[in-house]
N, C-alpha and C positions, 0 to 999 in steps of 0.2 A: 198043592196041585201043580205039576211041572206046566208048563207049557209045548203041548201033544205035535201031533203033527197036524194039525186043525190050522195052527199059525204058526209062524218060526217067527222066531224077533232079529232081526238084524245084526250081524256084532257090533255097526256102527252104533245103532244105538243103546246097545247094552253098553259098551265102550263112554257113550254120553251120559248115560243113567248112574253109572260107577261113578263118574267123574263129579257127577251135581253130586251124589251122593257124598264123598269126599268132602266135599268143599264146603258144600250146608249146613254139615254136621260137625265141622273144623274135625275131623278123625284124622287119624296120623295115615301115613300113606303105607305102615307097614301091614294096617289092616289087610292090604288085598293078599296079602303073601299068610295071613292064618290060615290053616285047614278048615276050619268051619266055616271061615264065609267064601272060601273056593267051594264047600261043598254046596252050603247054600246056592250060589249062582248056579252050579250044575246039575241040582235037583231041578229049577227050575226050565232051566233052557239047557239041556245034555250037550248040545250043538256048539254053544258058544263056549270061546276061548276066554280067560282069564289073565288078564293082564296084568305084571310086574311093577314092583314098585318104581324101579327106575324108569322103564314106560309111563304110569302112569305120571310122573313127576318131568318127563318132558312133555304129555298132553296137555297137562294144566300149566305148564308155562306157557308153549302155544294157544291154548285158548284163550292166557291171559293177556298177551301182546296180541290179538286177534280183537278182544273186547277195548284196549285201550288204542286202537286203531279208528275201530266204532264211534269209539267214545269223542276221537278225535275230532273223525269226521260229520259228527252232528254239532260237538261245538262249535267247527268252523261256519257255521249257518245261525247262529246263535250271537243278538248283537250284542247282548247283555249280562254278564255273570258276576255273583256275590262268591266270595270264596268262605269258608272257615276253616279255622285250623287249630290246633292244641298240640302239648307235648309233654309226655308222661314218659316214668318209670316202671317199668314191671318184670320184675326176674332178674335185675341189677341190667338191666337195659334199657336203651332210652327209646322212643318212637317220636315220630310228628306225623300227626296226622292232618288230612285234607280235605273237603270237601266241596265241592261245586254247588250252585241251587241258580235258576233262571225260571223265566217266566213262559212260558208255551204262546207264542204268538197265537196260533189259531185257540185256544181253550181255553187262556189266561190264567191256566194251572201251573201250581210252581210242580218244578222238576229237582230232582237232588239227585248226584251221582259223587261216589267218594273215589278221590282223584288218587290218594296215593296213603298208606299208614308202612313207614316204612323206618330204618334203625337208623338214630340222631348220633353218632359218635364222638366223643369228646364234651366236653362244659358247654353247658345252652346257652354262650354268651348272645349276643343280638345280632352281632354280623354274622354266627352259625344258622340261626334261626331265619336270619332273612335271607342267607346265601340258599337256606332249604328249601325256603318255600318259595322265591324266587325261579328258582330251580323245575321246579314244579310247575308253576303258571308256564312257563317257557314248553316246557316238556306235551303240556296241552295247547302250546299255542292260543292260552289264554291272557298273555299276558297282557295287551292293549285295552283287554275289553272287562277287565276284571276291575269293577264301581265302588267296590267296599271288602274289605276283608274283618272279618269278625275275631277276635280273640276274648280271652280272657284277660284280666287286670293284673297279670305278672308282669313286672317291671322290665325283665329284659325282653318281652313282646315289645311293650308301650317304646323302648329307645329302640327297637329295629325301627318300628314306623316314622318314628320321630326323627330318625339320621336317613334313611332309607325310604320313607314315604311319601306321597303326594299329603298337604295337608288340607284335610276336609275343611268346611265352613264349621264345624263342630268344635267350639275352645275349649276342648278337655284339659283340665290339671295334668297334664302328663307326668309331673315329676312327681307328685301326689298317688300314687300307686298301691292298691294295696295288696299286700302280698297273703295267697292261697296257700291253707297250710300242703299243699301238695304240691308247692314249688317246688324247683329243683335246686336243692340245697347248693349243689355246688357253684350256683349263678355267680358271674364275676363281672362286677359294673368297673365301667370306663365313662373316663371322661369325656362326654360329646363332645367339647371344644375340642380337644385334643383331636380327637376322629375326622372334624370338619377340616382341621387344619392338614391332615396328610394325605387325604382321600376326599374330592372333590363331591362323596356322596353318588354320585353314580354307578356303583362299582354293580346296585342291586339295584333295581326300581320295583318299588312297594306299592299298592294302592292306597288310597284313604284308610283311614282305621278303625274300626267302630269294635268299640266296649261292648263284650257280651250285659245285655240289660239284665237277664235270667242270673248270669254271677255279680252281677252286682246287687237285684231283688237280695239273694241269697246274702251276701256281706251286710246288707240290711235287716233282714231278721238275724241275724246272727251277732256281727261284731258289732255294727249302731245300735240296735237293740239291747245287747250289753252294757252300755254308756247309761240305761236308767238306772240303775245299780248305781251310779258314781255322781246321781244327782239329786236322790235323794233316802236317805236313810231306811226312813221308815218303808220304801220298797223295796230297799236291798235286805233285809231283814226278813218281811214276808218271803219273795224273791227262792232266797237262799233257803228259807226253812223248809219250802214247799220244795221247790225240785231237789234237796238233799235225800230228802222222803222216797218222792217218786226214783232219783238216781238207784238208791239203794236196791226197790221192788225193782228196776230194768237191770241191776247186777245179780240180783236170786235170780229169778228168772234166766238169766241167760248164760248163766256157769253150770247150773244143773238140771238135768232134764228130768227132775223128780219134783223142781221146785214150778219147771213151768207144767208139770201136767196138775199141782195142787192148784196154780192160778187159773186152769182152762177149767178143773173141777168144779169153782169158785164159781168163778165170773160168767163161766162160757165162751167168755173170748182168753184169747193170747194178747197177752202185752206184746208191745213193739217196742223197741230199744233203737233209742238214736244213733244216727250215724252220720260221722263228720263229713264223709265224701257222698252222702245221699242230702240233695234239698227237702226242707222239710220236713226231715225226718221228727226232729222236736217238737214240731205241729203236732205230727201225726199221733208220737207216744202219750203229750198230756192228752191229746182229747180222745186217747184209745179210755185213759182212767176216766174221765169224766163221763163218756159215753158206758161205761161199764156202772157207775154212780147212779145214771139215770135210768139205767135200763133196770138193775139189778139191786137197787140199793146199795147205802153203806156198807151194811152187815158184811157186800159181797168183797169189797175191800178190806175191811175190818178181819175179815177170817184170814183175808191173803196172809195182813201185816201179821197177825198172828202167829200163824205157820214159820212166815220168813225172820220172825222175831224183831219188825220193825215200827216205830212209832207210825200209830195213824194219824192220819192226818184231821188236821181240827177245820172244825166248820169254816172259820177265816181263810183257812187254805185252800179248801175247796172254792169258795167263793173266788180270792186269789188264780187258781188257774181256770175254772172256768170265764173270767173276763180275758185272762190271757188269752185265749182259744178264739174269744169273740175278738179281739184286737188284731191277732194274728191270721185270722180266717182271710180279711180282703188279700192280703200280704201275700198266702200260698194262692190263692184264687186268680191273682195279677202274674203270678209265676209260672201257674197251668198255663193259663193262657196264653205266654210267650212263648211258654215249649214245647206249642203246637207245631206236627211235624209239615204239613196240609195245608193251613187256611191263612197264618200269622206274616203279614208283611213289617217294612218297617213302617208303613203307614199307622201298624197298630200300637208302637209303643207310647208316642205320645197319650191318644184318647185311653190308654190303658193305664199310663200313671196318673193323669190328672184325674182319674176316677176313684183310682187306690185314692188320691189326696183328698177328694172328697166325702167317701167313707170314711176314714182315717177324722175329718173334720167333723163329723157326724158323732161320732164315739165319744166325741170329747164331752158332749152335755150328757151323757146315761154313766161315764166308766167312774167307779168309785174306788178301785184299787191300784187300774194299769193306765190312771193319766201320765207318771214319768213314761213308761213305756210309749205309750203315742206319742209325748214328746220327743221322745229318742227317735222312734221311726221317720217322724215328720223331719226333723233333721238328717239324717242319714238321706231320705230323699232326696231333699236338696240340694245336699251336698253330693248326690252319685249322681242326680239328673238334673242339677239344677242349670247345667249348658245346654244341654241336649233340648231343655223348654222352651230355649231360646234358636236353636237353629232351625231357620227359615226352611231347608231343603227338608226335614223330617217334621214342620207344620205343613207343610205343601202335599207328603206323603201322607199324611191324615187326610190332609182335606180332599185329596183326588181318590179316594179310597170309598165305594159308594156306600158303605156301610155307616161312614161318620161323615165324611162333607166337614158341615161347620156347625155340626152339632157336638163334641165331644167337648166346649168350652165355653164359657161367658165371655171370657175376656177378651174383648174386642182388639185390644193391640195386638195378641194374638195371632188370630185368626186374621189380621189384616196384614201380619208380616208374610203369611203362607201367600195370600193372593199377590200380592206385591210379586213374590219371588215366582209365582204362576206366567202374572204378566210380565217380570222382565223377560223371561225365558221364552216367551212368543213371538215377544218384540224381537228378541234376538233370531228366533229362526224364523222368524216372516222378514226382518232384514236382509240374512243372509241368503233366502228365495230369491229377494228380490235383484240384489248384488248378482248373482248367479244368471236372473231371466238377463240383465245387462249383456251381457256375453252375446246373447244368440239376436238379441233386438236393434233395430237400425235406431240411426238418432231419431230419426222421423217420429218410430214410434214409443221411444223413451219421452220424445218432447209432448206428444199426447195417449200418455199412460194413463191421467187421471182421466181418461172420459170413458176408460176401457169399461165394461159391464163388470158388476159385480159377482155376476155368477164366475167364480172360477173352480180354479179346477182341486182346492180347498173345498166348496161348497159343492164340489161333484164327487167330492170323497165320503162327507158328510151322510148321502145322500146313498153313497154305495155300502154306508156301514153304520145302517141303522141300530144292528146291536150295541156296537160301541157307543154309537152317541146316545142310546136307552142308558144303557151300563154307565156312563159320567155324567150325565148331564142331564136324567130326568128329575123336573120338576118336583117337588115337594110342594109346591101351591100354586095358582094360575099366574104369578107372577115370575117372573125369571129370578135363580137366585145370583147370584154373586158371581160364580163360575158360570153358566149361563152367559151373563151379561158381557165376559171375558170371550167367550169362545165366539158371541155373536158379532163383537164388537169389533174381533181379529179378522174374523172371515175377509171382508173386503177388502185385506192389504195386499194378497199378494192374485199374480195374473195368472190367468193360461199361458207364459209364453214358456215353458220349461220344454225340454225334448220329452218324447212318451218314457223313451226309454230312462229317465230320469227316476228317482223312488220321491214319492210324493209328499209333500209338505208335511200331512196328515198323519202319513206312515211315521216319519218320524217321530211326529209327536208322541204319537202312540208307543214308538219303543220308548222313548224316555220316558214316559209315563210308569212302565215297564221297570225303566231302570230305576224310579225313586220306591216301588215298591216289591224292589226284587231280594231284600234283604228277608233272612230268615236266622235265630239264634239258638243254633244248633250247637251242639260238639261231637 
C-alpha cells in the first residue's frame, strides 16, 4: 500500500530510515543501487528520492563521527569507566575491539556503549595491542577515568598491562598465562627486561588489568577439567569410552542431514555438537543425550546408534555422564551468571565463586563416578581465582553490593579484609575533607573544631538521599551491621566548613562505590 497523499513522509527521514536500515542489517551499501529495492521505496513513497551508494556511504560516516561526538560528550560527565577489549581474526584480518560499561549516577544502571572494533595491522605483539587500545581511551577522552580494563588470558594482553599498566592490588600469576586456542598464532613475546631498560614504560599508559572471570570459568570446564583424566585411571577409561561414543553420534549427525533428521525421528530432539569457540557448548551436548534418555528411553538412543552403526552406550556410561552433567551444571550456572549483560558487577564474582565452591564441596559426598573431575575443577579454581579471594578491593565490591553484604561467606577473615579496605578508604576521604576544610578555616576555628556539631554536612547528605542509604545500608536486623556501624561511626569526622560550590563528601563516596562495582565481563 504506497503511502497516498493522506501523508507524504519526509525525504529526511526516508533518508534516516535507509540509513538504520543499512546499518542494522549490516547489508552492503550496494543494496540501494538494486532495481528492486529503488522500486520498493518508490512504490511506497512515489515522491521520495533515492539515494546512491557513495551518498549513502558519506551519510553513515557523518552520522558516525556525529554519534562518537555524542558519545564523547556524555562521557565527559561520566566519573567512572571499565573498558573491555579483545582481538581476533577473521577473513585473514585482524580487528580489536572496545567497549565502554559505567554506572548511571541517577538509576544505578550500568550503561554499555562499544567504543571502537576496528583493523589491528601487523603481529599482536603487546606494545601493538597497548599502543591500540591506548589509542582509543585517548580518542574518547577516557583515558584518566578508565578503573579496570577487562581482557582475556592471552599472554601478549597480560605483558601490555604488565609493562604498560597501573598494577591493581590483584597478584595475578601474570607470566602463568594460558593461552586460547584462538590466539593469534603469529604472537611474538619479548623480553620485559629488555622493554623496561629502553623505554621508561610510559610510552602507553594502561589501566589496571582484570582477567575475564567468564574465560577463565571456561579454561576450567575445559582444560582443568581435563587434568582428571591424567589423575586417575579408572576415569580416564570410563571418561574416554563415553564421550568416544557420544563424539561419534555429534559427527553422524552433523556431516549428514539424513543422519540428523533419523536422530529428530528418534529422539524428537536434535543433538547438539560441541564447539571450541562456544562456552559450554559440551554441557549442553551430554545433557541433550541424557535428557533425550529420560524423556524418551534407551531404545530412543539405541535406535539412533543403530542407524549410525555406533556402539551404545552401557549403563556405566550412562550413569558416567549423567554425574558429569550434575558436576558440571554449578560450573555453566556460575558462567550464566557472569555473562549477564544488565545486572552482573564485579561485586558479583567473588559471592559467585565461593558458591560454585560450595556446590562443587557438596558433590563430593553423593558423586560415585566424577569425584577426579571435582577434583580437577576445585583445583583449576584455585589456581584461576585463587588471588582474586584474596583481593581486598573485590571483597569490598561484594560486600557493598546489597544483594550479598556479608552474606556470600563464613570466613570471617574474609569478610573482615573487605571492611578493613571499606574503612581505610573513608578514613582517607574524611581526611582529605578535612585537609581541604583547612584552606577556607581561620586558626581560631581549626583550634576549636572538635566542639563543632555533629550534624554536618556528611549527615545532611545522608538525610537528602534516602534512597541510597535504603539501597547500602538497610538493616538486616534491629541491630546495625558491620557497614552500618562504619558509616555511622564516619559521620562525625568531617565539618560544614567546605564552599557550597565544593562536590560533597558523600557524593564521592557514592561514585567510588560506583567505581568498585562498575566492572562488567563482557567481550
Amino acid at each position: 500500500m504506497a503511502v497516498g497523499a493522506n501523508k507524504r513522509v519526509p525525504q529526511a527521514k526516508v533518508d534516516k530510515l535507509m540509513i538504520n536500515f543499512i546499518c542494522e542489517g549490516l547489508h552492503p551499501f550496494s543494496l540501494v543501487e538494486q532495481p528492486a529495492f529503488r522500486d520498493l521505496l518508490l512504490a511506497l513513497n512515489p515522491q521520495c528520492k533515492v539515494i546512491f551508494r557513495p551518498t549513502l556511504r558519506n551519510r553513515i560516516d557523518g552520522a558516525a563521527n556525529q554519534l562518537k561526538k555524542t558519545l564523547v560528550s556524555h562521557l565527559s560527565k561520566v566519573t567512572y569507566v571499565a573498558t573491555t577489549t579483545d582481538c581476533w581474526t577473521a577473513h585473514q584480518q585482524s580487528y580489536i575491539g572496545v567497549t565502554a560499561h559505567w554506572i548511571d549516577e541517577e538509576t544505578l544502571e550500568r550503561r554499555s556503549a562499544a567504543l571502537a572494533c576496528q583493523r589491528l595491522k601487523g603481529s599482536h605483539t603487546f606494545d601493538v595491542l597497548a599502543g591500540a587500545l591506548d589509542d582509543i581511551h585517548c580518542q574518547y577522552r577516557i583515558r584518566g577515568k578508565v578503573v579496570r580494563t577487562t581482557t582475556d588470558s592471552g599472554s601478549n594482553f597480560i605483558k601490555a598491562f604488565s609493562v604498560f599498566g597501573e598494577q591493581s592490588q590483584t597478584k595475578e600469576a601474570e607470566s602463568e598465562s594460558d593461552q586460547d586456542s584462538s590466539e593469534d598464532p603469529q604472537a611474538v613475546y619479548v623480553d620485559t627486561l629488555s622493554i623496561l631498560e629502553q623505554d621508561s614504560g610510559l610510552e602507553y599508559q594502561l589501566p589496571p588489568h582484570q582477567r575475564c572471570a567468564c574465560h577463565l570459568l571456561n579454561l576450567v570446564a575445559t582444560t582443568d577439567a581435563a587434568m582428571a583424566e591424567k589423575n586417575n585411571e579408572t576415569y580416564k577409561r570410563l571418561s574416554r569410552a563415553a564421550f568416544g561414543k557420544c563424539q561419534a553420534m555429534w559427527n553422524k549427525s552433523g556431516r549428514s542431514y539424513m543422519a540428523a533428521e533419523i536422530a529428530e525421528d528418534q529422539c524428537k530432539l536434535q543433538f547438539i555438537r560441541p564447539n571450541q569457540t562456544r562456552w559450554n557448548s559440551t554441557y549442553m551436548a551430554v545433557e541433550r543425550i541424557i535428557r533425550i534418555i529420560q524423556e524418551k528411553g534407551e531404545d530412543a538412543i539405541r535406535n539412533v546408534c543403530e542407524e549410525f552403526k555406533v556402539k551404545m552406550l552401557s549403563p556405566a556410561e550412562i550413569v558416567f555422564l549423567t554425574e558429569y552433567c550434575t558436576v558440571m551444571k554449578p560450573l555453566v550456572t556460575a558462567l550464566n551468571i557472569l555473562q549477564s549483560e544488565t545486572n552482573t558487577h564485579l561485586g558479583w564474582l567473588l559471592p559467585v565463586v565461593f558458591q560454585l565452591e560450595a556446590k562443587l564441596s557438596r558433590l563430593e559426598t553423593t558423586s560415585k563416578m566424577c569425584l577426579p573431575l571435582i577434583r580437577a575443577v576445585q583445583d583449576g579454581i584455585e589456581k584461576r581465582f585463587g588471588g582474586m579471594i584474596k583481593d581486598p578491593e573485590l571483597i569490598a565490591a561484594a560486600i557493598l553490593l546489597p544483594k550479598f553484604k556479608t552474606t556470600w561467606t563464613e570466613r570471617a577473615d574474609i569478610i573482615e579484609a573487605g571492611l578493613v579496605y571499606v574503612r581505610q578508604h573513608l578514613d582517607q576521604m574524611a581526611e582529605a575533607a578535612v585537609e581541604q576544610v583547612g584552606q577556607y578555616s581561620s586558626d581560631e576555628e581549626d583550634f576549636f573544631s572538635s566542639m563543632k556539631s555533629r550534624r554536618s554536612q556528611v549527615t545532611a547528605w545522608f538525610d537528602a538521599h534516602p534512597r541510597m542509604m535504603s539501597h547500602f545500608l538497610a538493616p538486616y536486623s534491629p541491630f546495625l551491621n558491620p557497614i552500618e556501624e562504619f558509616f555511622s561511626a564516619w559521620r562525625w569526622k568531617v565539618f560544614d566548613h567546605r564552599p557550597h560550590d565544593q562536590m560533597s563528601l558523600l557524593d564521592a563516596m557514592d561514585a567510588a562505590c560506583q567505581d568498585i562495582t562498575v566492572m562488567s565481563f563482557c567481550k
